[in-house]
ROKE-335479 format. One line per 5 residues: number of its first residue (from 1); their letters; for each residue x, y, z of C-alpha. Coordinates in Angstrom, 2 decimals. Each point is the difference from the previous one (the first is absolute). Layout:
REM residues N
NUM	A	X:Y:Z; ...
REM end
This chain:
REM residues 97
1	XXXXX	-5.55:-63.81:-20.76; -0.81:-0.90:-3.44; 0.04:-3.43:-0.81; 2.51:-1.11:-2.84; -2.16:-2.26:-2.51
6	XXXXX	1.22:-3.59:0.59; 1.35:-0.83:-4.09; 2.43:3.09:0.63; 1.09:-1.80:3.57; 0.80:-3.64:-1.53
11	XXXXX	1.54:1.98:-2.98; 2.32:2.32:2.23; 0.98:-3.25:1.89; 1.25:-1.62:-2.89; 1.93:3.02:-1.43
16	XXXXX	1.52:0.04:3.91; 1.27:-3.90:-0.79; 1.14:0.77:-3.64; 1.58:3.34:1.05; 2.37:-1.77:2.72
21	XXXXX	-1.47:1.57:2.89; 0.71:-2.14:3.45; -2.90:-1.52:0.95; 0.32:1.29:3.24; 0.04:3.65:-1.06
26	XXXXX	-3.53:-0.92:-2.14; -1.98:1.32:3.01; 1.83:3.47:-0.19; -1.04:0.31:-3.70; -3.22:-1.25:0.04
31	XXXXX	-0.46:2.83:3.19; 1.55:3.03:-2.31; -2.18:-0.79:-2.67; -3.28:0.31:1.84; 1.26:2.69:1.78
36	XXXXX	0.79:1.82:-3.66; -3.64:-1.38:-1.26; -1.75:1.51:3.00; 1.94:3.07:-0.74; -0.77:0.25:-3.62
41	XXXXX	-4.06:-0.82:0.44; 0.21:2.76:3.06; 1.40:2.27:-1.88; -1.63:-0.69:-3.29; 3.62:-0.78:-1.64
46	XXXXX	0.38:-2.66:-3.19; 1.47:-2.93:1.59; 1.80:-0.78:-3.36; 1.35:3.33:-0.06; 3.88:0.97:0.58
51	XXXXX	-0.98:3.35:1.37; -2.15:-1.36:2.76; 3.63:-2.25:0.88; 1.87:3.47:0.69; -3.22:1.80:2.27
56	XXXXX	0.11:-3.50:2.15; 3.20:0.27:0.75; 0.01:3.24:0.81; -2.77:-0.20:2.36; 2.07:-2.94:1.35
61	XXXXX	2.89:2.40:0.78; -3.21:2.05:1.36; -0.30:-2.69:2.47; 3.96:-0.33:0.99; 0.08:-3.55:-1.55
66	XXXXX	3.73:-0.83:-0.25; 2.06:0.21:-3.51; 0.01:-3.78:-0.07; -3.69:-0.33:0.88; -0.36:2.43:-3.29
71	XXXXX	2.07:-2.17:-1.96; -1.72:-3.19:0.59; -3.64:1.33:-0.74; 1.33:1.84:-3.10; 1.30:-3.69:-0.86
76	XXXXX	-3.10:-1.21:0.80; -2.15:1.90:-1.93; 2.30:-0.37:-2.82; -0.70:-3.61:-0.07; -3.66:0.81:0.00
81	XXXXX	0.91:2.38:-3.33; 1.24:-3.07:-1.28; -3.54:-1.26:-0.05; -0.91:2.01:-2.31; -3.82:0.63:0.33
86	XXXXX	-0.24:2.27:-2.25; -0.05:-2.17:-3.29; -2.86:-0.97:-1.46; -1.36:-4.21:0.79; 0.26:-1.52:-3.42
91	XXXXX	-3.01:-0.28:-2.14; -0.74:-3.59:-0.13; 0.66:-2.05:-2.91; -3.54:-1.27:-1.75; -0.28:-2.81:-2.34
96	XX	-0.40:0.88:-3.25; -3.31:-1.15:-2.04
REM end
């Protein structure tokens, strides 16, 4: 399995709090997303992408996972969306001389 870099872990955790997820269910999300970012790098998918969403849950269905089990790793990677990797870091602010 590929390994999910540790900044996107602590950030996904947070999102999980702020997003009102029980933290008993964190376990289930935390498990859909690395199963979605092992799926993505094994496929050579964009993790950031919408697209890849739809072919993971399809090869979910693939795999007979149940409706709800869908559901709740479509909400899971939704929350990892929310992330939003794809923007830039800010340029960092220089003093002027």
């Amino acid at each position: 399995m590929h390994k999910i870099p540790s900044q996107i872990i602590v950030l996904y955790a947070q999102l999980l709090r702020d997003s009102g997820i029980p933290s008993d269910q964190h376990r289930y999300y935390r498990k859909w997303l690395s199963y979605y970012w092992d799926f993505c790098h094994k496929y050579t998918c964009e993790t950031a992408s919408p697209n890849s969403l739809t072919t993971f849950i399809k090869k979910l269905q693939s795999k007979k996972q149940s409706q709800e089990q869908q559901e709740q790793a479509k909400k899971a990677i939704d929350i990892f969306y929310a992330m939003d990797l794809a923007k830039p870091e800010p340029l960092p602010v220089l003093p002027i001389i």
